[in-house]
C-alpha positions in Angstrom: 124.7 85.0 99.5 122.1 87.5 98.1 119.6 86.1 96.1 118.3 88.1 92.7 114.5 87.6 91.1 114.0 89.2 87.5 111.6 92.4 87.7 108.7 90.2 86.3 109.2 87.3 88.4 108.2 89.6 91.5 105.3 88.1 93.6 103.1 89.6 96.1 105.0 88.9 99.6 108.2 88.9 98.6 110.7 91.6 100.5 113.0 93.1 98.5 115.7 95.8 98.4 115.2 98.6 96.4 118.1 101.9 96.9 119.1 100.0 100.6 115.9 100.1 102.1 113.9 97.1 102.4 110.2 97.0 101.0 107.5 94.5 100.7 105.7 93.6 97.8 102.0 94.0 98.2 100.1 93.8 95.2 101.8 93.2 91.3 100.8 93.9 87.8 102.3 92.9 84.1 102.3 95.1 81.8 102.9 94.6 78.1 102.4 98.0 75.9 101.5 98.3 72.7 105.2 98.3 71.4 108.1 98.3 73.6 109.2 96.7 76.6 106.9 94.7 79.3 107.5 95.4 82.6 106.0 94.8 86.2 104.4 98.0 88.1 104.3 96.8 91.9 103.1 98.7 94.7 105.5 98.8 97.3 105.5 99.5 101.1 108.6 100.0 103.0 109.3 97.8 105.8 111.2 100.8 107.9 108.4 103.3 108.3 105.2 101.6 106.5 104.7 104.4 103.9 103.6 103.0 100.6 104.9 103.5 96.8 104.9 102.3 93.0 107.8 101.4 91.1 107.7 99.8 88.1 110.6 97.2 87.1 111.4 96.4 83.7 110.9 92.5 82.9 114.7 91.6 82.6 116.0 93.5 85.2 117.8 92.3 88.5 116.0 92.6 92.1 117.5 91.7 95.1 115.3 90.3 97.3 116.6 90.4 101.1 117.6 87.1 102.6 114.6 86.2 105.3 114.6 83.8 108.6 111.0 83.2 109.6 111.0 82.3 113.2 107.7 81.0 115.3 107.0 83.4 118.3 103.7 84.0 120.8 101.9 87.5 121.0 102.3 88.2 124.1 101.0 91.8 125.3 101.3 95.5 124.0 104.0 97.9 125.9 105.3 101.6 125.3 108.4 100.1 123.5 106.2 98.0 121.1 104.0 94.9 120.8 105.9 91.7 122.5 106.7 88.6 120.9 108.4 85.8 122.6 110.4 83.1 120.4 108.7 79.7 121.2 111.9 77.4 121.8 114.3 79.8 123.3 111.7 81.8 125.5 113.6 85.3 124.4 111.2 88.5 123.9 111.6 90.8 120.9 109.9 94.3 120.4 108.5 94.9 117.1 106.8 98.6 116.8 103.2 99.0 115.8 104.2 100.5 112.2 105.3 97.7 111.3 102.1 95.4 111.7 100.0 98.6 111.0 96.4 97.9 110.5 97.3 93.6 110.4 97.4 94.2 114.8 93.2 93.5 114.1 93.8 90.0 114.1 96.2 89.3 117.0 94.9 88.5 120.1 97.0 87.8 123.5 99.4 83.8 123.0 99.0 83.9 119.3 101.4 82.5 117.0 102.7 83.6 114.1 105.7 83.7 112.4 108.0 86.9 112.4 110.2 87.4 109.9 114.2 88.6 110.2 116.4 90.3 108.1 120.0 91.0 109.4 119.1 89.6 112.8 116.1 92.6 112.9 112.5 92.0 113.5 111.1 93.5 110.4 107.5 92.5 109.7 104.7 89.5 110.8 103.6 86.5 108.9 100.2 85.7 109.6 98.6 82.6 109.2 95.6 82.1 106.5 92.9 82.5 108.2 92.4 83.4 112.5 89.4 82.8 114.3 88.0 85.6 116.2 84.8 86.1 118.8 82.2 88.3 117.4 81.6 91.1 120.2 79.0 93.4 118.5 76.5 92.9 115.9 72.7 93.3 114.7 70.4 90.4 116.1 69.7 87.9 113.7 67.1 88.2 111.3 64.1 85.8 111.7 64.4 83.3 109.0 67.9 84.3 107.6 69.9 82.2 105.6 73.2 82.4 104.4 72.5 83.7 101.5 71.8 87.7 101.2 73.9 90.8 101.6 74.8 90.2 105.7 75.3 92.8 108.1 78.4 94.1 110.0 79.7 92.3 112.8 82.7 93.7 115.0 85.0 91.1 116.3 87.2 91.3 119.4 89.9 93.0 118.1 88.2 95.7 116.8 88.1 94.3 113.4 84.9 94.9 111.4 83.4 92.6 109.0 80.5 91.8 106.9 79.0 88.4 108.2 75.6 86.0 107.1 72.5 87.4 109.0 72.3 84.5 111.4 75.5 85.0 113.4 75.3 86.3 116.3 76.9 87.9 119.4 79.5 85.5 120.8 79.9 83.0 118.1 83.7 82.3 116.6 84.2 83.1 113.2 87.5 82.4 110.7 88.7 85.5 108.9 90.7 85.5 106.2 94.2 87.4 107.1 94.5 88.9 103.2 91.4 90.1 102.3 89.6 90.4 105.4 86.5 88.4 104.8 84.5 86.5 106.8 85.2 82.9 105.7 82.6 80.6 108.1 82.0 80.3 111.6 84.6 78.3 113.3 84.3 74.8 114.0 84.0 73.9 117.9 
């Protein structure tokens, strides 16, 4: 059955298909002119090679958004053919190649679980959860009498990720990271 969204009903996440190729909606914007007709400008990046566009879709007009199965799997390890998943119930391993994850492979770290996402029985792209905890491995010391409030200083975590944290966390400690804007949320609960 394939499933149609109007062009202003389109929402950040979704995957749609656009000309036969499959895309995912990053980021959306309404837009009503002056005079004439309002429409949705979204910014686009497709699922096959991870090169990003715009399109703008008027607000009456049909989408098809692509029919996905979300399935639990564990990170396991990167190879040559790809980074390896294996599915959680049935124990199988699937490939998915680094494109598509692009610069999201910052907050996976080896038995991880997240969900990825099928279309057509083909791995095509990584749900992450909201926030992931990661183990800070580089940063200033702290600052003697620092508080959480003030501008913070960079910290890099243990996947290479770099973010700005509160003056008084230091080297080793766990901190949660939001997965969509790639903030430091708080340091993680033991």
């Amino acid at each position: 059955m394939v499933a149609f969204v109007k062009g202003n009903g389109l929402r950040p996440g979704y995957v749609v298909k656009v000309k036969g190729d499959l895309y995912r909606v990053m980021v959306t914007e309404h837009r009503t002119p002056g005079k004439g007709q309002a429409s949705m400008q979204a910014k686009l990046r497709k699922l096959k090679d991870g090169t990003q566009t715009e399109m703008k879709f008027r607000s009456d007009e049909s989408v098809e958004r692509a029919e996905m199965e979300q399935i639990e799997m564990e990170y396991l390890y990167d190879d040559p053919a790809g980074l390896c998943f294996m599915n959680c119930e049935t124990y199988e391993q699937t490939f998915l190649d680094e494109k598509v994850i692009g610069n999201d492979k910052a907050f996976l770290l080896p038995n991880a679980k997240v969900k990825i996402e099928f279309c057509d029985d083909s791995p095509i792209g990584v749900s992450f959860p909201e926030a992931v905890e990661l183990t800070v491995s580089d940063t200033e010391p702290p600052l003697k009498g620092a508080t959480a409030s003030g501008s913070g200083k960079p910290a890099t975590l243990e996947t290479g990720l770099v973010v700005t944290v509160p003056n008084f966390i230091q080297i080793g400690e766990v901190v949660r990271v939001s997965t969509s804007s790639r903030e430091y949320l708080e340091r993680a609960k033991k």
